[in-house]
Backbone as CSV, one residue per row, in Angstrom:
resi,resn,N_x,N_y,N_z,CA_x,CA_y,CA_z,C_x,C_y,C_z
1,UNK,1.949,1.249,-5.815,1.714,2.678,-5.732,3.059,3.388,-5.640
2,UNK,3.300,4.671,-6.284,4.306,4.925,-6.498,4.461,6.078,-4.905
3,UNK,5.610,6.248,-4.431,5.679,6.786,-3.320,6.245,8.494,-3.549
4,UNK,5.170,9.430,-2.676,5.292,10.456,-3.650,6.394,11.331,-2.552
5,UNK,7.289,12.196,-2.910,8.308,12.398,-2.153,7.969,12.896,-0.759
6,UNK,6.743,13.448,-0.776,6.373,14.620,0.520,5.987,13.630,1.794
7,UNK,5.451,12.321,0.744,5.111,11.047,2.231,6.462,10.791,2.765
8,UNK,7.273,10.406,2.391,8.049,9.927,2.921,8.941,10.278,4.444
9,UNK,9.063,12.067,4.559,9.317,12.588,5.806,8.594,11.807,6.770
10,UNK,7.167,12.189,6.276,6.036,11.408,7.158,6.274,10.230,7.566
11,UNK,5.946,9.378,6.271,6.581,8.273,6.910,7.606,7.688,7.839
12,UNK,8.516,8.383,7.511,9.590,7.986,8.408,9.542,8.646,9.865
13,UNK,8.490,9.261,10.382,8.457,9.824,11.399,7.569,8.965,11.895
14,UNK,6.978,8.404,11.021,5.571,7.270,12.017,6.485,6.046,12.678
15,UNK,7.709,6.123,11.563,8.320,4.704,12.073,9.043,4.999,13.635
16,UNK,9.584,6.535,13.304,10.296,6.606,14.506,10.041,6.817,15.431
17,UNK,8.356,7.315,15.684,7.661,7.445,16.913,7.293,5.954,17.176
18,UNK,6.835,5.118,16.460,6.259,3.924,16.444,7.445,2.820,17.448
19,UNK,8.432,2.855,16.985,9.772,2.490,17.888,10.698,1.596,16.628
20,UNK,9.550,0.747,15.562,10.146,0.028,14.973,9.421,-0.414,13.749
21,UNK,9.706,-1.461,13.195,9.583,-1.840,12.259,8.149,-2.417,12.295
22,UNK,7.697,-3.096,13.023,7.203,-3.671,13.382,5.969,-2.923,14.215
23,UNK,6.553,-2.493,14.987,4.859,-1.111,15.486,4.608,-0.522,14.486
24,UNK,5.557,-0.033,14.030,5.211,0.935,12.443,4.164,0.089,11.585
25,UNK,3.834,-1.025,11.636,3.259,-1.984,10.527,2.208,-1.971,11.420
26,UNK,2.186,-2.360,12.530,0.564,-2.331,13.303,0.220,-0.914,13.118
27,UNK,0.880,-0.268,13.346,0.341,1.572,13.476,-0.567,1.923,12.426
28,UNK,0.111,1.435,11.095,-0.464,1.278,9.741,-1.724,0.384,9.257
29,UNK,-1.696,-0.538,10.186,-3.199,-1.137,9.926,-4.045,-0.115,11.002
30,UNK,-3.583,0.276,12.000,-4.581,0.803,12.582,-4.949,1.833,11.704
31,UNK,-4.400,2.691,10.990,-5.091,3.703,10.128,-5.168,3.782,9.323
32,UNK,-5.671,2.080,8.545,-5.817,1.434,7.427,-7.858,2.221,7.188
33,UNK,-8.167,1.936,8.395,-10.057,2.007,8.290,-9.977,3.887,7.903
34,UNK,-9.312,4.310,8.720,-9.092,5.936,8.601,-9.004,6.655,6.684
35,UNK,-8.161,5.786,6.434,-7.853,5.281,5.008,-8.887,5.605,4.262
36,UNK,-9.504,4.167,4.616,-10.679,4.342,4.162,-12.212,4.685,3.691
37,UNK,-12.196,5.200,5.217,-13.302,6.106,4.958,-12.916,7.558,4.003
38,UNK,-11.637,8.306,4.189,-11.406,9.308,3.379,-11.934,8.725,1.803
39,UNK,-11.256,7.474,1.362,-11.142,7.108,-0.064,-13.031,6.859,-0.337
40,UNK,-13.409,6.783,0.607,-15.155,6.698,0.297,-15.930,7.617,0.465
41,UNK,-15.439,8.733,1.459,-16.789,9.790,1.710,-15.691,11.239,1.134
42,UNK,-16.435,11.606,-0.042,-15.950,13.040,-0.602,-16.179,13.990,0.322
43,UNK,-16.996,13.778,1.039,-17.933,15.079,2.440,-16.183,14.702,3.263
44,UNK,-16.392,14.075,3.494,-14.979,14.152,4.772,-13.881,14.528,3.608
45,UNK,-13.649,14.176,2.760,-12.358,14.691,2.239,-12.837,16.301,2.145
46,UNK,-13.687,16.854,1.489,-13.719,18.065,1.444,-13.766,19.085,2.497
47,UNK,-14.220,18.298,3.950,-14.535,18.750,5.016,-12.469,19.152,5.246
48,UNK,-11.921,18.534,5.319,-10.211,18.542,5.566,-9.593,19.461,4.409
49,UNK,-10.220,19.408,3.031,-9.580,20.633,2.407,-10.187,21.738,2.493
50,UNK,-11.120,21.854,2.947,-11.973,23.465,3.120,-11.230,24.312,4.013
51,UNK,-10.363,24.896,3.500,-10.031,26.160,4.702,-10.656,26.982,5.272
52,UNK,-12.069,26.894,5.106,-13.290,27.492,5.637,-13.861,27.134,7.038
53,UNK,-13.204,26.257,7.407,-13.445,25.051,8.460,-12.813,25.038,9.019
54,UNK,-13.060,25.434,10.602,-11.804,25.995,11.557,-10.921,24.413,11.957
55,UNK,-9.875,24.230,11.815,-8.597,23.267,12.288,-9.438,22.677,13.778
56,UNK,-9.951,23.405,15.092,-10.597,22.838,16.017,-11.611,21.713,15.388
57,UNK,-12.364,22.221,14.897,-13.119,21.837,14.245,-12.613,20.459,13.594
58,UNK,-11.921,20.548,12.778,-11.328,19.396,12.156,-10.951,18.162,13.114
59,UNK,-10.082,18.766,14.072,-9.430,18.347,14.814,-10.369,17.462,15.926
60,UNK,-11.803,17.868,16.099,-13.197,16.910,17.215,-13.491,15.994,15.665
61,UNK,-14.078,16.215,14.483,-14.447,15.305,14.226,-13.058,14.045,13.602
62,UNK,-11.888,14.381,13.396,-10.532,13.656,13.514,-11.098,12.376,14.573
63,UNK,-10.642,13.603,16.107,-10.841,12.679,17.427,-12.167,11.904,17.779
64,UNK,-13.567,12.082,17.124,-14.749,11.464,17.066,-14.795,10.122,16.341
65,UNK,-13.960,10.004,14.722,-13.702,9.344,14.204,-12.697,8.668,14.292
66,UNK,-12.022,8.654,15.089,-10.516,7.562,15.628,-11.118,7.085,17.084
67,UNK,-11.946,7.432,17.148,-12.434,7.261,18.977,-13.476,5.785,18.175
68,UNK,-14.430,6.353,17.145,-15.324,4.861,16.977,-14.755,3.792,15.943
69,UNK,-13.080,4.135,15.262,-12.832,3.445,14.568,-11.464,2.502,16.034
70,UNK,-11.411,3.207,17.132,-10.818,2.059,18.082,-9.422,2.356,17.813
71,UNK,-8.972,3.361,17.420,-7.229,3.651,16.902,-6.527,3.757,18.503
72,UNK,-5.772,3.540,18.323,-4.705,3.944,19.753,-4.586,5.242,19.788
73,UNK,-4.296,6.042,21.143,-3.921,7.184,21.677,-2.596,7.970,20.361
74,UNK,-1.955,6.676,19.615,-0.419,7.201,19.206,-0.853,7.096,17.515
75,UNK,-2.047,6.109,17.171,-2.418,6.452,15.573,-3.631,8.039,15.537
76,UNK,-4.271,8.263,16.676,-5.538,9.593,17.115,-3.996,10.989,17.055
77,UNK,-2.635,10.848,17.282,-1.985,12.133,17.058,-1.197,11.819,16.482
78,UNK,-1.215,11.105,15.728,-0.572,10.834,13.923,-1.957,11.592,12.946
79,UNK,-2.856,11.389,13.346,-3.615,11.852,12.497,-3.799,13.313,12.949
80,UNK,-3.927,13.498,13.873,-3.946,14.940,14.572,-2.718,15.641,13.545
81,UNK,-1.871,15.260,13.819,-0.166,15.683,13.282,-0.882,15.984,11.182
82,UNK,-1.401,15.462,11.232,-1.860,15.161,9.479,-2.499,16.051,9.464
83,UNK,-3.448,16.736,10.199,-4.795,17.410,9.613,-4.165,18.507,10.541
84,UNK,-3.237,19.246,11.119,-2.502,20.351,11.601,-1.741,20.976,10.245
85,UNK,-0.995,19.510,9.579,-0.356,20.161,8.604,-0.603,19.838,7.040
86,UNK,-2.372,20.266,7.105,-2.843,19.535,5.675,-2.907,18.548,4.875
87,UNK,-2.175,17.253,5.575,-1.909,16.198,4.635,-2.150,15.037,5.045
88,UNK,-4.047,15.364,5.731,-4.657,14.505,6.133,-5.298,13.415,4.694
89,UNK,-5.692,14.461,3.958,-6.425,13.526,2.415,-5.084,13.097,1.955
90,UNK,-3.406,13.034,2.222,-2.734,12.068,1.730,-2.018,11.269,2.261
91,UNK,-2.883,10.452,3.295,-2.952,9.563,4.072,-2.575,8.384,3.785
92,UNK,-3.493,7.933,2.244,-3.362,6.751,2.238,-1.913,6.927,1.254
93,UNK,-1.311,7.647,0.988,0.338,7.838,0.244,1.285,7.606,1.553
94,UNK,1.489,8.396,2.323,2.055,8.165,3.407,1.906,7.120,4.077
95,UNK,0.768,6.174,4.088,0.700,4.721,4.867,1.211,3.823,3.652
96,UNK,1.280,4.005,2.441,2.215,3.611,1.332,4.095,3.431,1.378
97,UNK,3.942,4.531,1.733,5.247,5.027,1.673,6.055,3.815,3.405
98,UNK,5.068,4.035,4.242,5.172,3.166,5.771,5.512,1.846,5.289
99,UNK,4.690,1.308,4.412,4.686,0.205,4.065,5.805,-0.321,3.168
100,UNK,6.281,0.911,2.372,7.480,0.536,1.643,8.799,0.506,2.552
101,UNK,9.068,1.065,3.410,10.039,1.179,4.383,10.064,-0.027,5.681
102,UNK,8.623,-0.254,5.839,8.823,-1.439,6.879,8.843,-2.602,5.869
103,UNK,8.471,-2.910,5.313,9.101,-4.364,3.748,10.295,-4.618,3.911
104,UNK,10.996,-3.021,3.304,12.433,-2.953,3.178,12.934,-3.366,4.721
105,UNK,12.675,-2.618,5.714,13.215,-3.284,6.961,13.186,-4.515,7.324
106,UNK,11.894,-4.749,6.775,11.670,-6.787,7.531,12.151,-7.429,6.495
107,UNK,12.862,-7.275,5.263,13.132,-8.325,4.364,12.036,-8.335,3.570
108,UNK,10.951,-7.755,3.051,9.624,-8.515,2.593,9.614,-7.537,1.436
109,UNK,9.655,-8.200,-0.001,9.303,-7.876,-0.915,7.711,-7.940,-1.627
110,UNK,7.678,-6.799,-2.030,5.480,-6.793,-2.454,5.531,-7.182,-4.097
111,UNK,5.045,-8.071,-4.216,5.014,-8.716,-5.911,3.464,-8.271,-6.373
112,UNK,3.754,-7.080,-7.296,2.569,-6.881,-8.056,1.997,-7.892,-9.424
113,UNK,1.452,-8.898,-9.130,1.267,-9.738,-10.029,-0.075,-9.432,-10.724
114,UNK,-0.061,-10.174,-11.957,-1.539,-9.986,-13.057,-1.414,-11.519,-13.276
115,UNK,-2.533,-11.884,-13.211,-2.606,-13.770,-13.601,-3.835,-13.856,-14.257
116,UNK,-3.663,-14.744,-15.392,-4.599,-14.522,-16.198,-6.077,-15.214,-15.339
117,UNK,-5.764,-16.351,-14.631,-6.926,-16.713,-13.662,-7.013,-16.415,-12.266
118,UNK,-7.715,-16.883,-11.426,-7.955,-16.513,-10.112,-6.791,-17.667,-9.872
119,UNK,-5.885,-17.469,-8.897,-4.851,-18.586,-8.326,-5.403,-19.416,-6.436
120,UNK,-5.469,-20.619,-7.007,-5.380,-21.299,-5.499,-4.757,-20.660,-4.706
121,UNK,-4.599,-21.222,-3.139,-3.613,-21.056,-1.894,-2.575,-21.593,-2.498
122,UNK,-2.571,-23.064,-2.875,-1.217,-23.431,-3.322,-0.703,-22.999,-4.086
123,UNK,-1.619,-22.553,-5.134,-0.626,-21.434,-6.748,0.248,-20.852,-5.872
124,UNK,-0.420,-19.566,-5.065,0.100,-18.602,-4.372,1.182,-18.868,-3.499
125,UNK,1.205,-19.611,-2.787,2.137,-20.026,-1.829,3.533,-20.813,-3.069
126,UNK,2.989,-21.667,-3.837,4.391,-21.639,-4.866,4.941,-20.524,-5.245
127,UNK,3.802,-19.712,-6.048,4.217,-18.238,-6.709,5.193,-17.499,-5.741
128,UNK,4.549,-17.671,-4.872,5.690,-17.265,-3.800,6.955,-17.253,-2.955
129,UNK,6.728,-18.110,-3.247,8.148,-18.945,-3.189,8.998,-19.196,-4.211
130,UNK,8.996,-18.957,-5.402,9.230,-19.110,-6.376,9.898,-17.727,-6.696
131,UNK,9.608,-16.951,-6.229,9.698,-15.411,-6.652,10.378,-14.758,-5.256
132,UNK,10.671,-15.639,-3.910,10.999,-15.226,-2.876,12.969,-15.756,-3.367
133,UNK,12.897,-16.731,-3.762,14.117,-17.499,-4.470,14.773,-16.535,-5.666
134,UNK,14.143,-16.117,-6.036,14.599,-15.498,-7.367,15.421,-13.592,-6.779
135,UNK,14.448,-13.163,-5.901,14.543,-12.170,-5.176,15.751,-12.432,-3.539
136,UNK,15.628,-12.864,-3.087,16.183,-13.543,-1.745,15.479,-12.722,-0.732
137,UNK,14.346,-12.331,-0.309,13.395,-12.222,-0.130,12.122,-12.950,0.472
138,UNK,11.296,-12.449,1.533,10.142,-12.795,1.569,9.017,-12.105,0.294
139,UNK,8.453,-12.823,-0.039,7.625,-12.451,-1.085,6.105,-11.886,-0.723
140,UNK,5.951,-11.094,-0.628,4.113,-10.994,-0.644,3.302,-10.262,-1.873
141,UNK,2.283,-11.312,-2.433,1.577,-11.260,-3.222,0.501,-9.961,-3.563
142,UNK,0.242,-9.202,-4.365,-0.990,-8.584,-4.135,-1.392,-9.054,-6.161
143,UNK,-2.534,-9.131,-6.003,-2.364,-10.377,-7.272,-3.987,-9.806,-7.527
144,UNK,-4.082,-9.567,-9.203,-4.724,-9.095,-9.718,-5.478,-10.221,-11.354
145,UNK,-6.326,-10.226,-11.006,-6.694,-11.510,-12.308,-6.999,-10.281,-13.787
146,UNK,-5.998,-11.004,-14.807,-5.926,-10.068,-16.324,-6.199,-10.858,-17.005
147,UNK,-7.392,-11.380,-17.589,-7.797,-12.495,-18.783,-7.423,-12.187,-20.016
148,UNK,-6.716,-10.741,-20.175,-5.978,-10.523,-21.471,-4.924,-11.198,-21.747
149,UNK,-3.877,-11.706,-20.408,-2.832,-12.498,-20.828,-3.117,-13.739,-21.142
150,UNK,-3.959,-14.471,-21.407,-4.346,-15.270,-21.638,-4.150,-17.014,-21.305
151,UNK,-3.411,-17.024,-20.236,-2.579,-17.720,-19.438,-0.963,-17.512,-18.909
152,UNK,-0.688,-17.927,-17.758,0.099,-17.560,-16.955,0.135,-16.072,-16.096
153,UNK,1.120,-15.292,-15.783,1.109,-14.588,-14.803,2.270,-13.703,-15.347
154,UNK,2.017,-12.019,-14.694,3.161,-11.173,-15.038,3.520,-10.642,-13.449
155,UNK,4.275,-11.012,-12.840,4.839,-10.297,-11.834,6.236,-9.648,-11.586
156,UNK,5.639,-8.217,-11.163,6.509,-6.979,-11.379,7.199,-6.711,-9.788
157,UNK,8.224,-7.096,-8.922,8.916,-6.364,-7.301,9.836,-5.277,-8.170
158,UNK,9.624,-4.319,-7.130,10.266,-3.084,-7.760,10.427,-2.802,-9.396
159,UNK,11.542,-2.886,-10.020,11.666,-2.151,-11.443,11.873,-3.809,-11.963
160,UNK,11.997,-4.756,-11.293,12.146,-6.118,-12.007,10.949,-6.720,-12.821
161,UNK,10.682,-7.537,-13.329,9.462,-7.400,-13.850,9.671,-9.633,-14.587
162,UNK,8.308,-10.537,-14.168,8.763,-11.730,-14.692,7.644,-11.822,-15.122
163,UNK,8.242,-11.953,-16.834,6.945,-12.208,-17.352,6.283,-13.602,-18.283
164,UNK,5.627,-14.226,-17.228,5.658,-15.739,-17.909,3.742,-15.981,-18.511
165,UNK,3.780,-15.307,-18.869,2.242,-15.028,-19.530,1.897,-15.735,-20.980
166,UNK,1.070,-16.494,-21.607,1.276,-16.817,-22.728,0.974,-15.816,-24.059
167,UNK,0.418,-14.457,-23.700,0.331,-13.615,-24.913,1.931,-13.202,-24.892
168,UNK,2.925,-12.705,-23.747,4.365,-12.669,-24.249,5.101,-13.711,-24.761
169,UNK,4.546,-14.992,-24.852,5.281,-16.138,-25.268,4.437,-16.101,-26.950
170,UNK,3.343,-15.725,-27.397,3.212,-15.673,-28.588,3.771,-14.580,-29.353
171,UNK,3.963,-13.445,-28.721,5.252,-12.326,-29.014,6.178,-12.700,-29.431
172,UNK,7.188,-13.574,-28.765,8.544,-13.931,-28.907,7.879,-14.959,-30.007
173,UNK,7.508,-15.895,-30.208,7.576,-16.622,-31.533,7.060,-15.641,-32.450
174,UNK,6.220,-14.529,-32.665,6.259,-14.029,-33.552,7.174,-13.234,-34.187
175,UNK,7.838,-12.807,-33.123,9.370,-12.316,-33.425,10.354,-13.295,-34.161
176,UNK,9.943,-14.474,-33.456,11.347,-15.298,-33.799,11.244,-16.256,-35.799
177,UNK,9.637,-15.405,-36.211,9.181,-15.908,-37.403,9.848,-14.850,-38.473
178,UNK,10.201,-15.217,-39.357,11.249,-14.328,-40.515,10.190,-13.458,-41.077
Protein backbone atom coordinates (compact mmCIF):
# COMPACT_ATOMS: atom_id res chain seq x y z
CA UNK A 1 0.00 0.00 0.00
CA UNK A 2 1.32 3.10 -1.00
CA UNK A 3 1.73 5.60 2.01
CA UNK A 4 -0.25 8.69 1.46
CA UNK A 5 1.59 11.87 2.72
CA UNK A 6 -1.13 13.19 5.31
CA UNK A 7 -0.67 9.56 7.29
CA UNK A 8 2.47 9.91 7.95
CA UNK A 9 2.42 13.06 10.61
CA UNK A 10 0.01 10.65 12.15
CA UNK A 11 1.90 8.07 12.08
CA UNK A 12 4.72 9.26 13.49
CA UNK A 13 2.90 10.62 16.40
CA UNK A 14 1.45 7.10 17.28
CA UNK A 15 5.05 6.03 17.40
CA UNK A 16 5.98 8.78 19.64
CA UNK A 17 3.26 8.54 22.08
CA UNK A 18 3.57 4.74 21.88
CA UNK A 19 7.35 5.12 23.29
CA UNK A 20 8.78 2.88 20.53
CA UNK A 21 9.10 0.76 17.96
CA UNK A 22 7.79 -1.85 19.28
CA UNK A 23 4.55 -0.45 21.30
CA UNK A 24 3.95 1.31 18.12
CA UNK A 25 3.50 -2.30 16.46
CA UNK A 26 1.25 -3.61 19.34
CA UNK A 27 -0.69 -0.21 19.27
CA UNK A 28 -1.29 -1.10 15.60
CA UNK A 29 -2.66 -4.45 16.03
CA UNK A 30 -4.76 -3.14 18.60
CA UNK A 31 -6.51 -0.96 15.99
CA UNK A 32 -6.16 -3.50 13.46
CA UNK A 33 -10.21 -4.81 14.43
CA UNK A 34 -11.09 -0.85 14.46
CA UNK A 35 -9.70 -1.14 10.87
CA UNK A 36 -11.81 -3.30 10.19
CA UNK A 37 -14.95 -2.83 10.96
CA UNK A 38 -14.68 0.76 9.11
CA UNK A 39 -13.47 -1.34 5.81
CA UNK A 40 -16.88 -3.46 6.34
CA UNK A 41 -19.72 -1.32 7.60
CA UNK A 42 -20.42 1.78 5.06
CA UNK A 43 -23.09 2.95 8.03
CA UNK A 44 -20.03 3.60 10.32
CA UNK A 45 -17.93 5.06 7.67
CA UNK A 46 -20.65 7.41 6.71
CA UNK A 47 -21.68 7.92 10.25
CA UNK A 48 -17.71 9.69 10.67
CA UNK A 49 -18.09 11.61 7.36
CA UNK A 50 -21.49 13.13 7.97
CA UNK A 51 -20.95 16.51 9.31
CA UNK A 52 -24.46 16.32 10.27
CA UNK A 53 -23.50 14.28 13.25
CA UNK A 54 -22.45 16.08 16.22
CA UNK A 55 -18.36 15.12 17.01
CA UNK A 56 -19.95 14.12 20.83
CA UNK A 57 -21.77 11.97 19.21
CA UNK A 58 -19.08 10.44 17.22
CA UNK A 59 -16.91 10.54 19.87
CA UNK A 60 -19.63 7.75 22.49
CA UNK A 61 -20.05 5.55 19.65
CA UNK A 62 -15.81 5.76 18.92
CA UNK A 63 -15.64 5.04 22.89
CA UNK A 64 -18.60 2.19 22.74
CA UNK A 65 -16.72 0.55 19.99
CA UNK A 66 -13.07 0.48 21.41
CA UNK A 67 -14.65 -0.40 24.84
CA UNK A 68 -16.17 -3.97 23.09
CA UNK A 69 -13.32 -4.30 20.70
CA UNK A 70 -10.89 -4.39 24.22
CA UNK A 71 -8.39 -1.46 22.82
CA UNK A 72 -6.25 0.13 25.56
CA UNK A 73 -6.99 3.51 27.24
CA UNK A 74 -3.86 4.90 24.66
CA UNK A 75 -5.33 3.08 21.15
CA UNK A 76 -9.52 4.61 22.59
CA UNK A 77 -7.47 8.45 22.25
CA UNK A 78 -5.63 7.69 19.16
CA UNK A 79 -8.81 7.15 17.78
CA UNK A 80 -10.48 9.91 19.66
CA UNK A 81 -7.43 12.16 18.20
CA UNK A 82 -8.72 10.66 14.50
CA UNK A 83 -12.35 11.38 14.59
CA UNK A 84 -11.60 15.17 16.30
CA UNK A 85 -9.60 15.73 13.25
CA UNK A 86 -11.56 13.86 10.46
CA UNK A 87 -9.24 11.22 9.60
CA UNK A 88 -10.94 8.59 11.30
CA UNK A 89 -12.10 6.67 7.71
CA UNK A 90 -8.15 6.95 7.00
CA UNK A 91 -7.22 4.79 9.50
CA UNK A 92 -6.34 1.96 7.86
CA UNK A 93 -3.52 4.43 5.68
CA UNK A 94 -2.12 5.71 8.75
CA UNK A 95 -1.79 2.14 10.48
CA UNK A 96 0.05 1.57 6.97
CA UNK A 97 2.13 4.20 7.11
CA UNK A 98 2.91 2.80 11.32
CA UNK A 99 3.79 -0.18 9.83
CA UNK A 100 6.13 1.18 7.29
CA UNK A 101 8.15 3.09 9.90
CA UNK A 102 8.23 0.39 12.60
CA UNK A 103 9.77 -2.32 9.65
CA UNK A 104 12.13 0.37 8.88
CA UNK A 105 12.98 0.70 12.64
CA UNK A 106 13.16 -3.07 13.49
CA UNK A 107 15.15 -4.03 10.38
CA UNK A 108 12.09 -5.88 8.75
CA UNK A 109 11.51 -5.71 5.22
CA UNK A 110 7.60 -6.55 3.74
CA UNK A 111 8.03 -8.72 0.43
CA UNK A 112 5.02 -8.33 -1.74
CA UNK A 113 5.12 -11.60 -3.48
CA UNK A 114 2.71 -13.29 -6.39
CA UNK A 115 3.44 -17.18 -6.65
CA UNK A 116 1.98 -18.92 -9.12
CA UNK A 117 0.88 -21.73 -6.38
CA UNK A 118 -0.12 -21.75 -2.81
CA UNK A 119 3.58 -22.09 -1.01
CA UNK A 120 4.32 -24.55 2.01
CA UNK A 121 5.81 -23.28 5.53
CA UNK A 122 9.01 -24.45 4.17
CA UNK A 123 8.64 -22.65 0.60
CA UNK A 124 8.03 -19.62 2.77
CA UNK A 125 10.50 -19.81 5.33
CA UNK A 126 13.23 -20.47 2.32
CA UNK A 127 11.55 -17.64 0.27
CA UNK A 128 12.44 -15.91 3.06
CA UNK A 129 15.39 -16.27 3.69
CA UNK A 130 16.43 -16.17 0.49
CA UNK A 131 15.20 -12.68 -0.04
CA UNK A 132 16.29 -11.66 3.67
CA UNK A 133 20.09 -12.42 2.12
CA UNK A 134 19.63 -10.63 -0.91
CA UNK A 135 18.10 -7.53 1.06
CA UNK A 136 20.19 -7.78 4.51
CA UNK A 137 17.11 -7.72 6.14
CA UNK A 138 14.45 -9.55 7.98
CA UNK A 139 12.04 -10.55 5.40
CA UNK A 140 8.25 -10.78 5.86
CA UNK A 141 6.09 -12.33 3.40
CA UNK A 142 2.60 -11.14 2.40
CA UNK A 143 2.16 -13.58 -0.56
CA UNK A 144 -0.53 -13.66 -3.00
CA UNK A 145 -1.23 -16.88 -5.37
CA UNK A 146 -1.19 -15.54 -9.49
CA UNK A 147 -1.79 -18.72 -11.72
CA UNK A 148 -1.05 -16.35 -14.59
CA UNK A 149 2.65 -16.67 -13.93
CA UNK A 150 2.53 -19.87 -14.51
CA UNK A 151 5.21 -21.12 -12.22
CA UNK A 152 7.54 -19.60 -9.85
CA UNK A 153 7.12 -16.35 -7.93
CA UNK A 154 7.44 -12.40 -8.45
CA UNK A 155 8.56 -10.64 -5.37
CA UNK A 156 8.58 -6.90 -5.18
CA UNK A 157 10.47 -4.99 -1.24
CA UNK A 158 10.22 -1.50 -1.95
CA UNK A 159 11.05 -0.31 -5.73
CA UNK A 160 13.24 -3.68 -6.06
CA UNK A 161 11.41 -6.15 -7.72
CA UNK A 162 12.71 -10.39 -8.26
CA UNK A 163 11.28 -11.81 -10.82
CA UNK A 164 11.70 -15.58 -11.11
CA UNK A 165 8.32 -16.58 -12.65
CA UNK A 166 8.25 -18.84 -15.69
CA UNK A 167 5.97 -16.56 -18.04
CA UNK A 168 9.16 -13.87 -17.58
CA UNK A 169 11.53 -16.64 -18.41
CA UNK A 170 9.46 -17.38 -21.68
CA UNK A 171 9.79 -13.52 -22.39
CA UNK A 172 13.46 -13.48 -22.29
CA UNK A 173 13.78 -16.50 -24.70
CA UNK A 174 11.44 -14.92 -26.84
CA UNK A 175 13.47 -12.00 -26.93
CA UNK A 176 16.56 -13.81 -27.18
CA UNK A 177 14.89 -15.58 -30.66
CA UNK A 178 16.03 -13.47 -33.93
Amino acid sequence: MIVRRFARPYAKAIIDVAGSAEAANKLRGELLPFTAALRTSSELRELYANPGIELDAKLEITKRLGSKMKVSELALKVLEVLVRNQRINDLEMILAAVASFVNEALGVAVAEVRSAKHLSPDEMQDLARVLGKKTGKRVELDIRTDPRLLGGFVAKIGSEIYDASVIRKIDRFRESLP
